[in-house]
C-alpha positions as CSV (number, residue, x, y, z in Angstrom):
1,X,-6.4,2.6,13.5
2,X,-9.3,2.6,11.3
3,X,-10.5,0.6,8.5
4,X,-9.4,1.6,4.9
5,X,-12.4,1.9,2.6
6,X,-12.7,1.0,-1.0
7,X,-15.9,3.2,-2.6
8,X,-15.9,1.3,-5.6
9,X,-13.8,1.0,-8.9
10,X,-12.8,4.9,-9.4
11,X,-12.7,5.8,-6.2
12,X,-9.1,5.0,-4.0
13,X,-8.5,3.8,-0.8
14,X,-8.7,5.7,1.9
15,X,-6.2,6.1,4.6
16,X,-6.3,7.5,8.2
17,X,-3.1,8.7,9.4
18,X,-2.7,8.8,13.2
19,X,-0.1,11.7,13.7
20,X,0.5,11.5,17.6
21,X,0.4,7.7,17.3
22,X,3.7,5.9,18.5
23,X,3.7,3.9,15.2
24,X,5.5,5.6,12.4
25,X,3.8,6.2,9.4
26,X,5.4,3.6,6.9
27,X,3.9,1.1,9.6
28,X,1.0,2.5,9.5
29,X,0.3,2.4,5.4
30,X,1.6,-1.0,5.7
31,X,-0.7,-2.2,8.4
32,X,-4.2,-0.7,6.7
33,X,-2.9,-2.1,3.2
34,X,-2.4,-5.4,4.8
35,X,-5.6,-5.6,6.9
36,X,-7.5,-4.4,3.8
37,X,-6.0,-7.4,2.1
38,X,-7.0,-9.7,4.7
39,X,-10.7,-8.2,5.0
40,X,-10.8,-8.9,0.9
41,X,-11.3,-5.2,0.4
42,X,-8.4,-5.1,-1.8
43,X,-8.0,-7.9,-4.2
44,X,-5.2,-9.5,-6.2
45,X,-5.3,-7.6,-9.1
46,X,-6.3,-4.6,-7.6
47,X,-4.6,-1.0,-8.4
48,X,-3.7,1.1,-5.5
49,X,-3.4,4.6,-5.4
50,X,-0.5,6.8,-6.3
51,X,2.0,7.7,-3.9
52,X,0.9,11.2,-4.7
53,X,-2.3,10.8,-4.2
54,X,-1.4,9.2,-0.7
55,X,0.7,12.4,0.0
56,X,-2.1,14.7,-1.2
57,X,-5.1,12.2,0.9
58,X,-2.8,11.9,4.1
59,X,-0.7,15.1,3.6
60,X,2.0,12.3,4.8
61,X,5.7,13.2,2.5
62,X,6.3,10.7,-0.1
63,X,9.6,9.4,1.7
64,X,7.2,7.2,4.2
65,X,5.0,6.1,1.1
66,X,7.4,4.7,-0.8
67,X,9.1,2.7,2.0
68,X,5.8,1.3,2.9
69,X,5.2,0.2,-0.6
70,X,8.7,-1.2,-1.2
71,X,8.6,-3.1,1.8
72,X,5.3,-5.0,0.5
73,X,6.5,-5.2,-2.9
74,X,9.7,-7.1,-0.9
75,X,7.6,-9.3,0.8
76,X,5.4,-10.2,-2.3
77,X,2.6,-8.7,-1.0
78,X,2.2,-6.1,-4.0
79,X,3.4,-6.2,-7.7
80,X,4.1,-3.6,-10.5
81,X,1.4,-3.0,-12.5
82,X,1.1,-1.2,-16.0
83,X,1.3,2.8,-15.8
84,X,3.9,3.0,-13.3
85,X,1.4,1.7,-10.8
86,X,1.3,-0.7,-8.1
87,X,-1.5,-3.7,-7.5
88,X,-1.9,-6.3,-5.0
89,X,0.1,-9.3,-6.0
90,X,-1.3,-12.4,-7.8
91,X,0.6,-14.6,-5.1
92,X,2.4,-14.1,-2.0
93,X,4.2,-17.5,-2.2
94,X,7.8,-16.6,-3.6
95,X,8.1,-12.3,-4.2
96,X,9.3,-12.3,-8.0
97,X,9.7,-8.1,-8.1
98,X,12.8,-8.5,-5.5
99,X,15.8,-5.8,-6.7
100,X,18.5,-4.1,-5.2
101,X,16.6,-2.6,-2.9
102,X,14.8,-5.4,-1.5
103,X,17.9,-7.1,-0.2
């Protein structure tokens, strides 16, 4: 699985989908977000792209995208942001965007 890249502040991250991998895609988007967070190329605070944007980058559906980002929202990992985005959470300690769905 490669590395997700960050170009700078306009440009979005970049994901590589591996379509005859074994590992479905929602595990895949989760894994590249989360290594991306541990190599400090995404940062607390930091806006991800669009779950468009990731269908129209990957060419992935939506369905996959969503649960990927859901699951890290769950986990505290990532955080509503203004705009109807999503960013990298300020803390991981105790997730305070859990909803319905989460449970």
């Amino acid at each position: 699985m490669k590395t997700p890249a960050l170009a700078g502040k306009s440009s979005p991250l970049r994901f590589h989908i591996e379509r005859h991998s074994s590992v479905p895609d929602v595990k895949q988007i989760q894994e590249q977000i989360k290594l991306s967070m541990e190599m400090r190329v995404l940062k607390t605070g930091n806006i991800l792209p669009s779950i468009r944007e990731i269908e129209k980058q990957t060419g992935i559906y939506r369905g996959p995208i969503h649960r990927a980002y859901l699951a890290l929202r769950c986990s505290g990992l990532l955080s509503p942001a203004p705009g109807k985005r999503t960013a990298v959470a300020v803390t991981t300690a105790a997730p305070q965007f859990m909803n319905a769905k989460c449970q």
